[in-house]
C-alpha positions as CSV (number, residue, x, y, z in Angstrom):
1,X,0.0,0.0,0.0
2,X,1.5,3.2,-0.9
3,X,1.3,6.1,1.9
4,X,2.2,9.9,0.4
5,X,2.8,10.6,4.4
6,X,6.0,8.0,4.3
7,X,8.7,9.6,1.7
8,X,10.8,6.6,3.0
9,X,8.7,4.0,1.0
10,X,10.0,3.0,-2.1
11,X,7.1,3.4,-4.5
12,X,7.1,7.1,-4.0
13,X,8.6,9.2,-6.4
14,X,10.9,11.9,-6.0
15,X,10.9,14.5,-8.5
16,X,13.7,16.1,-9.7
17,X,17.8,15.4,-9.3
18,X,20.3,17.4,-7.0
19,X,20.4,21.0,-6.3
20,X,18.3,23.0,-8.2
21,X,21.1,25.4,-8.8
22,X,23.1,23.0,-11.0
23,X,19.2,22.4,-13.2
24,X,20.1,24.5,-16.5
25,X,22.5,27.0,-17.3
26,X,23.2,30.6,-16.9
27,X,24.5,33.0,-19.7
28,X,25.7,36.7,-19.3
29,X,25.5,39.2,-21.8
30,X,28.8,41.4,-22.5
31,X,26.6,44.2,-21.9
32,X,25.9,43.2,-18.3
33,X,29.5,43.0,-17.4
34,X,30.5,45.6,-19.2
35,X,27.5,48.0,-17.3
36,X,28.9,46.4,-13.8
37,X,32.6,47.1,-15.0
38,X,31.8,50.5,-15.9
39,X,29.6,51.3,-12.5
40,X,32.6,50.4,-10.3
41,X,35.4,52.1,-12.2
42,X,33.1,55.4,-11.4
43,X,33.3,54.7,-7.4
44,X,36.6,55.2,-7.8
45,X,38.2,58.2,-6.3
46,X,40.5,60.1,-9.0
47,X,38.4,59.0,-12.2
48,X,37.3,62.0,-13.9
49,X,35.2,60.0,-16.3
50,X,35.4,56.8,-18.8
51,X,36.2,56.4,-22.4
52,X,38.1,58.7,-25.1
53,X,37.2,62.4,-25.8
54,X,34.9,61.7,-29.3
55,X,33.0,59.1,-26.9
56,X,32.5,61.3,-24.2
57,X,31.3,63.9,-26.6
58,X,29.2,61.7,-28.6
59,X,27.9,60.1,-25.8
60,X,26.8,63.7,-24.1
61,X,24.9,64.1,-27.5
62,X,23.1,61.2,-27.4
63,X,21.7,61.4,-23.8
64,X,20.7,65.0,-25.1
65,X,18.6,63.5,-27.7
66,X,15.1,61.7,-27.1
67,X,15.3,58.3,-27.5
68,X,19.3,58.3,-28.5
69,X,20.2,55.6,-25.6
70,X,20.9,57.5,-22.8
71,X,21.9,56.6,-19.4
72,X,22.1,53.0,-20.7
73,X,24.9,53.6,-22.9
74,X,26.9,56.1,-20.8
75,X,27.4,53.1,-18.0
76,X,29.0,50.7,-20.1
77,X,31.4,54.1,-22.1
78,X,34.7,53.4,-22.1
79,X,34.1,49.7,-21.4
80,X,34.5,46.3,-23.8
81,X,34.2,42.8,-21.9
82,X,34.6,39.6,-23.4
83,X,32.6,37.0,-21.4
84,X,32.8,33.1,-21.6
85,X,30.9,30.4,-19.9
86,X,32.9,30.9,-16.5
87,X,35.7,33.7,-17.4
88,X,35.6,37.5,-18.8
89,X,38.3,39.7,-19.4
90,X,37.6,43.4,-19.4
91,X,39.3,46.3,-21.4
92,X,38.8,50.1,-19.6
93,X,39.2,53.6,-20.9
94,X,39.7,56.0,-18.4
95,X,40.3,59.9,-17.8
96,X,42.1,60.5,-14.3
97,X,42.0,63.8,-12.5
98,X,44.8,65.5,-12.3
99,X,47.4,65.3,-9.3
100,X,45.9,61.8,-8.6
101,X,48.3,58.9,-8.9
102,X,47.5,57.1,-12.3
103,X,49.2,54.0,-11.0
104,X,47.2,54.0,-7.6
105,X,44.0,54.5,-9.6
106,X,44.1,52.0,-12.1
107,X,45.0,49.2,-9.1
108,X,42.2,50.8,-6.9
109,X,40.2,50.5,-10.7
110,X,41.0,47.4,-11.1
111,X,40.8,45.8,-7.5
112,X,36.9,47.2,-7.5
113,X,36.1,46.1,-11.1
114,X,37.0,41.9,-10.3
115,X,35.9,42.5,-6.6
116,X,32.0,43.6,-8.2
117,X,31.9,41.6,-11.6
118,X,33.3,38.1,-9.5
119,X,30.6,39.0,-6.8
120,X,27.5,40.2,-9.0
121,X,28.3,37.5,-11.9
122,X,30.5,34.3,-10.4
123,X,32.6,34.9,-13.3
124,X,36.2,34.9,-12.7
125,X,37.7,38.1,-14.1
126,X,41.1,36.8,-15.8
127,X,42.4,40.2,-16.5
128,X,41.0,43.5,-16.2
129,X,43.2,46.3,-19.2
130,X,43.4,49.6,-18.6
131,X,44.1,52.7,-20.9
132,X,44.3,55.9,-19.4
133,X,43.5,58.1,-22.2
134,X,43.1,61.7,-20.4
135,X,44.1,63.5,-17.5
136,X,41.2,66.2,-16.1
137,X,42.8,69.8,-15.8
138,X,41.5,71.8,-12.9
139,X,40.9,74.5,-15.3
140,X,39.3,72.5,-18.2
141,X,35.5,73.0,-18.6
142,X,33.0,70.0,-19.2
143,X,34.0,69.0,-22.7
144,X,29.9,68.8,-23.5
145,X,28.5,69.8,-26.8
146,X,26.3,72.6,-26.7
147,X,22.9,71.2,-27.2
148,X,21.0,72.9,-30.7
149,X,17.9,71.4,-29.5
150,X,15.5,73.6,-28.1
């Protein structure tokens, strides 16, 4: 006689196998790392702002303009991940401020980039590149574009 209130008898099934973490996969988009990478090299003390001069000024352009992308695309600026099943490896642009250390900041970049893509993702982040491709003068003004919409 089978009795639902006795798991131990053998006649009762048990459904599903192991853990029901290890039941299917999980994929990452680039674009998610990359939008981590890019959030945690702006908590950085001493970085001014990410990605080259034309995409800085593009990019201010584009968040001027309805529809043009926005917020979305100025988190991952200045950021390129490639991302495998278990691994990703990130390339960084960065402007420093001036008088900080560029050395200092791209270690203090990099420590917080792996430490929040490793804990947000599980990936293991094989090597984290960074260019510094500006330095922030004191006395330079916000490189934006003057909007011509009205």
């Amino acid at each position: 006689m089978n009795d639902p209130a006795h798991p131990s008898d053998p006649s009762v099934t048990k459904r599903g196998g192991g853990d029901p973490a290890t039941r299917g996969r999980t994929t990452i988009a680039d674009g998610v790392v990359e939008k981590i990478a890019g959030l945690a090299a702006r908590e950085v003390d001493g970085v001014h702002a990410m990605g080259s001069g034309l995409s800085r000024t593009l990019g201010a352009v584009r968040d001027r303009v309805p529809g043009g992308g926005g917020n979305k695309a100025g988190a991952t600026r200045g950021v390129k991940a490639e991302v495998g099943e278990v691994q990703t490896a990130l390339d960084l642009e960065i402007v420093v401020e001036y008088g900080a250390s560029i050395s200092e900041v791209a270690g203090a970049v990099r420590e917080n980039v792996i430490a929040e893509v490793e804990r947000m993702t599980g990936l293991e982040v094989v090597e984290v590149n960074i260019a510094v491709s500006d330095v922030k003068l004191p006395e330079d003004e916000e490189e934006e574009p003057e909007s011509r919409l009205q």
